[in-house]
C-alpha positions in Angstrom: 51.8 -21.9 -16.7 51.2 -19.6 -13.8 49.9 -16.7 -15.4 47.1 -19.3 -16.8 46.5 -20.6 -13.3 46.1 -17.0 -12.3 44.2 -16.2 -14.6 42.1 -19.7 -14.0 41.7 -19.0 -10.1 40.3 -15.3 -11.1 38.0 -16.6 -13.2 37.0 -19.4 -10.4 36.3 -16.6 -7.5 34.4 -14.3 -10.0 32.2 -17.1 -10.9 32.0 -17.9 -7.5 31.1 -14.5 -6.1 28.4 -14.2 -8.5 27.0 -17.5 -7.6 26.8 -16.1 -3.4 25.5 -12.6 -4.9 23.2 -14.0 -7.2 20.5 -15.4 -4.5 21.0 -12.1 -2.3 19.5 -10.3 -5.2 16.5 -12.9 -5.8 15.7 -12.6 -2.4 16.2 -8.4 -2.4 11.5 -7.8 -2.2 10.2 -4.8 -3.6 7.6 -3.3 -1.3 4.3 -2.0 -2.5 4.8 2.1 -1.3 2.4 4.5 -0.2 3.2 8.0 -1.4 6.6 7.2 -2.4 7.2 5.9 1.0 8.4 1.5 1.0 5.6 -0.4 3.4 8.4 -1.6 5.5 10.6 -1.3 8.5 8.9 -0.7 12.0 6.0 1.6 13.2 8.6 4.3 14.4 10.4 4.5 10.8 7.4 4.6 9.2 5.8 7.2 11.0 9.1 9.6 10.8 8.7 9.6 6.8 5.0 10.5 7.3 6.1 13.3 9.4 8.1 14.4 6.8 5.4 14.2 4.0 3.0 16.9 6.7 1.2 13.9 8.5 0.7 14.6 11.7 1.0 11.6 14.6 -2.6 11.4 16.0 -3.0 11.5 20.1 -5.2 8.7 19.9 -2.7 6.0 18.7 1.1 6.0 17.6 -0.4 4.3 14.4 -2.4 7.3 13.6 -1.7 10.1 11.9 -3.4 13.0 9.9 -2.6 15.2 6.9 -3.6 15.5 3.7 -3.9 12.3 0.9 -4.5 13.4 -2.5 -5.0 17.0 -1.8 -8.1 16.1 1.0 -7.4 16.0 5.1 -7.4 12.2 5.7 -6.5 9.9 8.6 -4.0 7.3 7.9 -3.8 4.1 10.3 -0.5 2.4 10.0 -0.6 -2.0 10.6 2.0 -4.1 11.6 2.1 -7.9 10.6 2.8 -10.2 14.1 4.7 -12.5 12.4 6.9 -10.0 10.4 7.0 -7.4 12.7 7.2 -4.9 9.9 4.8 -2.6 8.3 2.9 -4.1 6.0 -0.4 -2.3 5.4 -1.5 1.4 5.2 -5.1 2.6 5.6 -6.4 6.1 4.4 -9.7 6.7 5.7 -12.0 9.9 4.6 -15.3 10.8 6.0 -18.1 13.9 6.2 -16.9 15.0 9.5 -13.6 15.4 9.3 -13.2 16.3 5.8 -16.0 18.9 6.2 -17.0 17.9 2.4 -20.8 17.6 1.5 -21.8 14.1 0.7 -21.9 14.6 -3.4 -18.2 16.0 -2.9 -17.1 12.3 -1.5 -18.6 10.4 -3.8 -17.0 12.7 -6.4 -13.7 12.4 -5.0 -13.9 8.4 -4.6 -14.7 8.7 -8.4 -11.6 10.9 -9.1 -9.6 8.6 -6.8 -10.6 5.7 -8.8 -10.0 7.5 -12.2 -6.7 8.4 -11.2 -5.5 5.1 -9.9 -6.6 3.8 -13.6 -5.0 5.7 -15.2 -1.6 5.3 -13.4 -2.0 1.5 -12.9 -3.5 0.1 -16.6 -0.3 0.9 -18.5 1.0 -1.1 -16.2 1.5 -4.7 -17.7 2.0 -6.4 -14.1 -1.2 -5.2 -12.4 -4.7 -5.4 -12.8 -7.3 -3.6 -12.1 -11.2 -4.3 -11.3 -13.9 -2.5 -10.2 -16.6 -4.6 -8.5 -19.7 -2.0 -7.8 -18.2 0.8 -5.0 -15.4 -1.2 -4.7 -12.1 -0.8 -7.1 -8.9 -3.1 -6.4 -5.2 -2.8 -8.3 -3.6 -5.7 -7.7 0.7 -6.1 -8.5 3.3 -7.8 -8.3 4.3 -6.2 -4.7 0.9 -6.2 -3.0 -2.7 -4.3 -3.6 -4.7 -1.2 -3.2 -8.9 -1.7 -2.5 -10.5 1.9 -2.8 -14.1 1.5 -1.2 -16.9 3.9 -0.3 -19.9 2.9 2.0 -22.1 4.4 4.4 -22.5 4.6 8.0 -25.2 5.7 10.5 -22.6 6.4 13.0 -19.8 5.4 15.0 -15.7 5.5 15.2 -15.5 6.7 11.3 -18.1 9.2 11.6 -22.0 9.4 9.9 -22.4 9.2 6.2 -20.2 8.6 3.6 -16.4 7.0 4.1 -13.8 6.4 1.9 -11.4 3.6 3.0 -8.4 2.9 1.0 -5.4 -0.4 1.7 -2.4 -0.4 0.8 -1.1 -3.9 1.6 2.3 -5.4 1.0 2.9 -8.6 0.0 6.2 -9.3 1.1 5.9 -8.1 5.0 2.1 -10.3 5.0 2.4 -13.0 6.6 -1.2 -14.1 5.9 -1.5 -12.2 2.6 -5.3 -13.0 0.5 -6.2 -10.7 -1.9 -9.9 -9.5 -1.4 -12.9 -10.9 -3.5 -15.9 -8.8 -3.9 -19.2 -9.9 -4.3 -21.8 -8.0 -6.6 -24.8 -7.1 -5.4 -26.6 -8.1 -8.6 -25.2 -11.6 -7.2 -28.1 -11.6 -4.2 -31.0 -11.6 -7.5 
């Protein structure tokens, strides 16, 4: 009789421990990562595994920093959710000036950007991807990525053509909406 009560209370505090484990790992979120690096923790952790990928911190802002993003010198702006107080967006920004590329060498890097986010993403059963005139957005299951080129006159980002790309997560978003786009054949 007491080896079956033994055995009885074992089988009580395994099911038990399982039941207290089980919602830890429900509520374990995946973050959306930008170049293998989780969009989470604070500005300072962040930054330090930038560092280590070549960025540089920028002397304009702790949340900027420079290097290179898919082979081309970018900026990268780092966001911090108020509510969170975690990371929870990255923002890769390319233009004329600082790249020193000619405007046709942009454009055809937004397009190889775009081609190569395809291809990686479509395969992909839990994301989707549209492309919504100079706009392209991959949306999953841990947040998005909205590729856009545009043109400026001047200003912060610099004259001519600009290459923004987001990285937002879901989880650290307190006010998390994934963007809409609006064709311009719409306005006809």
């Amino acid at each position: 009789l007491s080896q079956e009560y033994s055995y009885n209370m074992k089988l009580k505090s395994l099911i038990l421990l399982i039941c207290f484990c089980l919602p830890m790992f429900a509520l374990a979120q995946k973050h959306l990562q930008f170049m293998q690096i989780p969009i989470d923790g604070s500005i300072e952790s962040f930054g330090e595994s930038l560092s280590l990928k070549d960025f540089n911190k920028s002397s304009l802002s702790d949340k900027s920093y420079h290097g290179y993003f898919y082979k081309t010198f970018a900026s990268v702006e780092i966001s911090e959710d108020k509510t969170h107080q975690k990371i929870n967006a990255v923002k890769v920004r390319y233009n004329e000036s600082m790249t020193k590329l000619s405007r046709q060498s942009l454009i055809n890097l937004y397009r190889n950007i775009v081609q190569d986010y395809i291809a990686k993403y479509k395969p992909i059963k839990s994301a989707k991807c549209e492309i919504v005139d100079d706009n392209f957005l991959v949306t999953l299951p841990e947040g998005y990525i909205c590729c856009r080129i545009f043109d400026t006159i001047f200003g912060a980002m610099g004259g001519g053509v600009n290459i923004e790309i987001d990285y937002v997560d879901k989880a650290n978003s307190s006010d998390y909406k994934i963007p809409t786009f609006k064709r311009a054949s719409d306005d006809l």
